[in-house]
BAFI-3210 file (N, C-alpha, C; in Angstrom, 3 decimals, decimal comma, padded with zeros to 6 digits):
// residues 151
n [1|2|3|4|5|6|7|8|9|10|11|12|13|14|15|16|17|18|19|20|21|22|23|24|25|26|27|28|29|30|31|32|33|34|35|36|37|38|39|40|41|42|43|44|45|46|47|48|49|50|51|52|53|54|55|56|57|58|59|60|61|62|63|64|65|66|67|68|69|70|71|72|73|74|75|76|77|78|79|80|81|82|83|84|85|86|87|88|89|90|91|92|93|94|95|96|97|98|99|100|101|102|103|104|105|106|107|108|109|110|111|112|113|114|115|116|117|118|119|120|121|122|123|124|125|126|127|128|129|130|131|132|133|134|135|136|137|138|139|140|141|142|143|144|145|146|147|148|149|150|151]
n.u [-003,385|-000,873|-001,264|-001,767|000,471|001,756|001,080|001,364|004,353|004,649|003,518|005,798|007,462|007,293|007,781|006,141|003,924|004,265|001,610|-000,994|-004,158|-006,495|-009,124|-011,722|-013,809|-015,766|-013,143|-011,887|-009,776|-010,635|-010,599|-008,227|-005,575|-003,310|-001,551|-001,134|-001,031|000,586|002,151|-000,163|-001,025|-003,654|-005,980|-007,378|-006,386|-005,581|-004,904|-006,982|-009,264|-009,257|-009,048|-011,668|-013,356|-012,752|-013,432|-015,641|-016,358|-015,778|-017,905|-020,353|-021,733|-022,184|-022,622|-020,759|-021,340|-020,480|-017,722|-014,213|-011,760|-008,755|-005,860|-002,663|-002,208|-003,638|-007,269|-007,833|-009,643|-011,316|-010,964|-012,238|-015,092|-015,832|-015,472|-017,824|-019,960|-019,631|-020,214|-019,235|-018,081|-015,780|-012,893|-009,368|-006,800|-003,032|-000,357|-001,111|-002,050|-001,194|-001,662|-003,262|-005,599|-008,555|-009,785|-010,021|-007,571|-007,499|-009,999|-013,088|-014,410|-015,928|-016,940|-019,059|-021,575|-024,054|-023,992|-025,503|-024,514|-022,041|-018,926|-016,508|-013,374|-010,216|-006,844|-003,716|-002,187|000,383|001,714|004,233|005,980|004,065|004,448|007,151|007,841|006,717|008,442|010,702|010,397|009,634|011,963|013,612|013,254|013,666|016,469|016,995|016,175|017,866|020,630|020,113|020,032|022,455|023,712]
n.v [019,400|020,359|022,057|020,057|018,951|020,884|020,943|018,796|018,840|020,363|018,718|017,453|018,806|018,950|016,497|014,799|012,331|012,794|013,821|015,511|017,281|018,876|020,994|021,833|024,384|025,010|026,053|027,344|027,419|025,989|024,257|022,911|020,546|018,727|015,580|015,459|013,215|012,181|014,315|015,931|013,551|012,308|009,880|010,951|013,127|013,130|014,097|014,506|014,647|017,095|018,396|018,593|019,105|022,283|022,861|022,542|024,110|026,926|026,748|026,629|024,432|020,779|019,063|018,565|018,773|020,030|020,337|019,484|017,160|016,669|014,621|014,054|010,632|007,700|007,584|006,294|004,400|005,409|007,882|007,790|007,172|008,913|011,371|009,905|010,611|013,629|013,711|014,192|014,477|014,187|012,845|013,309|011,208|011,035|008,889|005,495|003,455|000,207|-000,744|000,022|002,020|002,690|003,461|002,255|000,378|-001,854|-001,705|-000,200|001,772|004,348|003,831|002,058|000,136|000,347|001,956|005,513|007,901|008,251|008,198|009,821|008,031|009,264|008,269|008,317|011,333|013,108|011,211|009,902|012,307|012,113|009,615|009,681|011,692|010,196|007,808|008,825|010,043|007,740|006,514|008,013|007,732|005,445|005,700|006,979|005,821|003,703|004,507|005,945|003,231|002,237|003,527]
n.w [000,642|001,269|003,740|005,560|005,728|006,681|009,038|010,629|010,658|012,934|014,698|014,833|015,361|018,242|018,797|018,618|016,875|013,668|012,702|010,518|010,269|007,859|007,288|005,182|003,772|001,249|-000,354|001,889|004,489|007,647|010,173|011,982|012,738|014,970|015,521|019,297|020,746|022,938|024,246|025,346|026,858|025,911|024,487|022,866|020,713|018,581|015,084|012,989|015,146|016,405|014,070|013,079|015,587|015,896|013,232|013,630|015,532|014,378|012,241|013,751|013,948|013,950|011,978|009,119|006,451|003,881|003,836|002,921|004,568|004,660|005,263|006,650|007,120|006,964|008,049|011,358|013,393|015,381|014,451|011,960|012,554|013,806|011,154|010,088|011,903|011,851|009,422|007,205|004,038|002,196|002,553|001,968|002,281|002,242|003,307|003,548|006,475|007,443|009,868|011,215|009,879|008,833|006,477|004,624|004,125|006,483|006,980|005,731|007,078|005,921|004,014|004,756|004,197|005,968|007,512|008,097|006,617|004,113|003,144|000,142|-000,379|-001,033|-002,017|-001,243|-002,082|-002,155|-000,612|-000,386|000,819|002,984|004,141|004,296|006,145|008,477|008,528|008,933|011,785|013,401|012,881|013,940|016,635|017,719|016,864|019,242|021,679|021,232|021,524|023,807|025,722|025,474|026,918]
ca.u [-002,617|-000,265|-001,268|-001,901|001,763|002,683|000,369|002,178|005,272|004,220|003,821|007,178|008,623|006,999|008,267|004,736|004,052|003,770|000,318|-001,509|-004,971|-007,170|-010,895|-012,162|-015,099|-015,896|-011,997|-011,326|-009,431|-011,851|-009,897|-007,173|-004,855|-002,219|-001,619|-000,794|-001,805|001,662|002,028|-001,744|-001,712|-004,731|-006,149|-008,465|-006,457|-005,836|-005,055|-008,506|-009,814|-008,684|-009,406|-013,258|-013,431|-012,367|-013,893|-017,299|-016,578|-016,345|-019,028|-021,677|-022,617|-021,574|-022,885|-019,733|-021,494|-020,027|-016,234|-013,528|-010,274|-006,957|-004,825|-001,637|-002,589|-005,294|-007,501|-007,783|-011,085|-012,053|-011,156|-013,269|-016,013|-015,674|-015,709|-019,167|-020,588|-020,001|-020,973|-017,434|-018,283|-014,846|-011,835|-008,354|-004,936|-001,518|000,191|-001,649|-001,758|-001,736|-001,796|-004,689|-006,096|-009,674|-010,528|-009,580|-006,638|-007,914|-011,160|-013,286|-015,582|-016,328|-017,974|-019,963|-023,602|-024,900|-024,371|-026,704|-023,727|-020,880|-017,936|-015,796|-011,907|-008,838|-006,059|-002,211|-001,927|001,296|002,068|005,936|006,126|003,973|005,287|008,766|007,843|006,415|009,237|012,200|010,083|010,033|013,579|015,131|012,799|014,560|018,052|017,023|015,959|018,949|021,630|019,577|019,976|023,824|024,514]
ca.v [018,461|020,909|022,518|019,108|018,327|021,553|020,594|017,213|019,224|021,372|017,565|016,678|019,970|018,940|015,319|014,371|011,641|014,176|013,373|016,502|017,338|020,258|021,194|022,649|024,702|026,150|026,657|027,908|025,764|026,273|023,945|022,334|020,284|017,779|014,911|015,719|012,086|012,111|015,340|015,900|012,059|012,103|009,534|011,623|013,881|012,876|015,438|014,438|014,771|018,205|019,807|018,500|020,152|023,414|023,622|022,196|025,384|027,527|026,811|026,710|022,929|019,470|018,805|019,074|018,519|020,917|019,729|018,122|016,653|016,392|014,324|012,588|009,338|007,204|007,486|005,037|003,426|006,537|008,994|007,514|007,134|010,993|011,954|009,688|011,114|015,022|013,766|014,929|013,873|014,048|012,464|012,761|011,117|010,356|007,635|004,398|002,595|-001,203|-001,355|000,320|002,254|001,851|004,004|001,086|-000,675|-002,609|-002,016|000,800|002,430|005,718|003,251|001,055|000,469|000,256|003,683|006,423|008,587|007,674|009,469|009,497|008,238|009,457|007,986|008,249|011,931|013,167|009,475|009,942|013,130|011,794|008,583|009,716|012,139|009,040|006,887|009,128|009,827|006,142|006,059|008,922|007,568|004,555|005,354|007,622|004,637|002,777|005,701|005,769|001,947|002,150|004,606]
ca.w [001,456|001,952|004,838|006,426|006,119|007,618|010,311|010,724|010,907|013,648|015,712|015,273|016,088|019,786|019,206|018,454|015,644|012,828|011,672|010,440|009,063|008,035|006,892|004,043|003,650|-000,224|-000,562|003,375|005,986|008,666|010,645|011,317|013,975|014,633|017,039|020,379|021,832|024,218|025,194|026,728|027,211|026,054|022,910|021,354|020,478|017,069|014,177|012,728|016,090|016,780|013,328|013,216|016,723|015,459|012,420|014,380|016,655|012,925|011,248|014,685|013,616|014,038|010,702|008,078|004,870|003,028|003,723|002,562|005,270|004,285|006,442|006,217|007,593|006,845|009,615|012,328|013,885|016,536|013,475|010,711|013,734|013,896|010,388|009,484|012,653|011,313|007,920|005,861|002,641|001,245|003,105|001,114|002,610|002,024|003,421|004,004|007,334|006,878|011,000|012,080|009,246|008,854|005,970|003,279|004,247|007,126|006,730|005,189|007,882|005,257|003,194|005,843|003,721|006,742|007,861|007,253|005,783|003,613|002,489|-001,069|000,287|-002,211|-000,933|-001,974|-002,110|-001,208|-000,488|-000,472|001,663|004,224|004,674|004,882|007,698|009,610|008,473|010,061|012,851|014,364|012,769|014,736|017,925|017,533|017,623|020,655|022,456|021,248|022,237|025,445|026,440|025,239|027,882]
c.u [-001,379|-000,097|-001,650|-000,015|002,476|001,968|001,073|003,756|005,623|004,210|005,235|008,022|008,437|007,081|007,338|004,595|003,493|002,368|-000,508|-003,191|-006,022|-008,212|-010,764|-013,089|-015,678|-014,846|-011,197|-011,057|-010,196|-010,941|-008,527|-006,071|-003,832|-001,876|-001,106|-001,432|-000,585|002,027|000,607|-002,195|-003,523|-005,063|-006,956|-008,176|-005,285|-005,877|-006,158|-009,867|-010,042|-009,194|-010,909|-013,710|-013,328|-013,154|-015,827|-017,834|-016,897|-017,113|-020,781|-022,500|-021,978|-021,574|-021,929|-019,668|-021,128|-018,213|-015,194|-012,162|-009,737|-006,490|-004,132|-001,622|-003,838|-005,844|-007,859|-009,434|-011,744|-012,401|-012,396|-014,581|-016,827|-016,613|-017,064|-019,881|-020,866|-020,356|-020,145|-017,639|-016,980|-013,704|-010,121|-007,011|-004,050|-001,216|-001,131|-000,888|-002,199|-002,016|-003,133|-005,659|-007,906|-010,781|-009,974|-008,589|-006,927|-009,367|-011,770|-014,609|-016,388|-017,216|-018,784|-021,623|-024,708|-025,326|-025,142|-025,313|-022,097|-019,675|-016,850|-013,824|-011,162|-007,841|-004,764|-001,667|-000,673|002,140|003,019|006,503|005,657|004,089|006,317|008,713|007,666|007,876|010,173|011,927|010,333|011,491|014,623|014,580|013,561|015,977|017,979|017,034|017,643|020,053|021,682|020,199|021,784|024,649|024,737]
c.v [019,137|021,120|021,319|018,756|019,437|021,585|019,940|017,895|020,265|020,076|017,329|017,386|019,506|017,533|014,098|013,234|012,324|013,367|014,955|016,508|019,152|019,606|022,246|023,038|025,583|027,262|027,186|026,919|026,676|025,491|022,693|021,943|018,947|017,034|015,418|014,897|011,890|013,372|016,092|014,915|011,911|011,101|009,581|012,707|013,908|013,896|015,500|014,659|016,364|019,570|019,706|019,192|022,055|023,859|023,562|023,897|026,669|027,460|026,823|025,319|021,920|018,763|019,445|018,800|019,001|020,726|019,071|017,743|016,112|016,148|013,678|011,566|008,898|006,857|005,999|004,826|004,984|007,740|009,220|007,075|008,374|011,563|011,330|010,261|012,499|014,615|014,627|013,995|013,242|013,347|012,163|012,522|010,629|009,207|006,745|003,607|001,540|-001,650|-000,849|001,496|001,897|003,193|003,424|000,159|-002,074|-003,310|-000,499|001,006|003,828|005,104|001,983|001,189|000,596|001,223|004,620|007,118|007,551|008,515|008,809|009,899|008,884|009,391|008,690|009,878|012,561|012,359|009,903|010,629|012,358|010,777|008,696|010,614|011,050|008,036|007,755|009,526|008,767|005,837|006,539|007,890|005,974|004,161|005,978|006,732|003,405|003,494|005,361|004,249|001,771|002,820|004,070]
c.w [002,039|003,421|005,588|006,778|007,357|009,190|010,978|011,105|012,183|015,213|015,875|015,657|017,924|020,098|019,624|017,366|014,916|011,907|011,974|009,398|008,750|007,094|005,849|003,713|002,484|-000,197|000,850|004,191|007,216|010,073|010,656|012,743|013,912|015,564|018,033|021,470|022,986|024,858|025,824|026,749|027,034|024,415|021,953|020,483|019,149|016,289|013,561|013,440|016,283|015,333|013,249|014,529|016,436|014,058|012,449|014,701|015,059|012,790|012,710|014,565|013,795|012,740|009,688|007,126|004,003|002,578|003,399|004,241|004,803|005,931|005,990|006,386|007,606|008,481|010,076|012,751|014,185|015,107|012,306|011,363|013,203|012,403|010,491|010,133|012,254|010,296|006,975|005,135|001,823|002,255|002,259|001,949|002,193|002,270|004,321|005,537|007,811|008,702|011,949|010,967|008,747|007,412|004,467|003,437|005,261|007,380|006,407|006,170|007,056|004,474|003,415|004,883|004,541|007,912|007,285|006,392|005,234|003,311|001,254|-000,277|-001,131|-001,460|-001,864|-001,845|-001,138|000,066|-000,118|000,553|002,993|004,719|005,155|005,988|008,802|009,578|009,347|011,227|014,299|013,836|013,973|016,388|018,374|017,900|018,735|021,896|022,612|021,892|023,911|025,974|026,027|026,374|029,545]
res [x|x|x|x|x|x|x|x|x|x|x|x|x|x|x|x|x|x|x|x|x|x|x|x|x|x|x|x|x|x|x|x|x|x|x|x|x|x|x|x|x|x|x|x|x|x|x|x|x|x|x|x|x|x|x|x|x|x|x|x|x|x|x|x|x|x|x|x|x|x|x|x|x|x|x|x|x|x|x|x|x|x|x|x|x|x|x|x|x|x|x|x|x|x|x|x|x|x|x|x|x|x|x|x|x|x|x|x|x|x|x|x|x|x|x|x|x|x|x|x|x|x|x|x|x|x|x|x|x|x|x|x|x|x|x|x|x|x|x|x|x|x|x|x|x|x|x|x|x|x|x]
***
């Protein structure tokens, strides 16, 4: 989970919402990426998005049975789409998100019975850390906005 945070930290240096994740392939991060949905306006481009792309391009397959992802944020709808689609068995994140989260909090797409594949969540890890990156994130963005409209 480490290297997901320093992923996540790598967004907010570019003023990104620090959400970070990486791939794991029998001990090797294979890949690994971090939102950048406002600076290439684009909304796929999701830290879960970005490292399954990369570690797709690694391994020569779309198929990521072998893998685990670490991310700081529980993924969202498109993400947990993603993973069942490569078939990432393992999914472990940090902070829970009660607003769009869809890999237990809102609803659990990893463990749909009605998908051919499933995946084993572990949530909480490094809970604390990666909440409080998200928390002073929308904090600082906040008073920026407020500063801003004061002026």
């Amino acid at each position: 989970m480490n290297f997901a945070i320093e992923e996540a930290k790598k967004a907010l240096a570019i003023d990104e919402v620090p959400i970070g994740a990486v791939i794991v392939h029998h001990g090797e991060v294979i890949g690994a990426g971090y939102n950048t949905r406002e600076s290439e306006q684009n909304p796929i481009h999701h830290a879960e998005m970005m490292a399954i792309q990369k570690a797709s391009e690694h391994l020569g397959s779309w198929r990521l049975e072998e893998c685990v992802l670490y991310v700081t944020l529980e993924p969202c709808v498109m993400c947990s789409g993603a993973i069942v689609m490569s078939r990432i068995p393992i999914v472990v994140y940090g902070a829970h998100d009660p607003k769009g989260g869809c890999s237990g909090s809102l609803m659990n797409l990893l463990n749909q019975p009605t998908f051919n594949h499933r995946a084993t969540v572990i949530s909480g890890i490094c809970h604390d850390e990666c909440s409080r990156l998200l928390t002073d994130f929308f904090k600082s963005l906040r008073n920026k906005k407020l500063l801003k409209k004061q002026k």
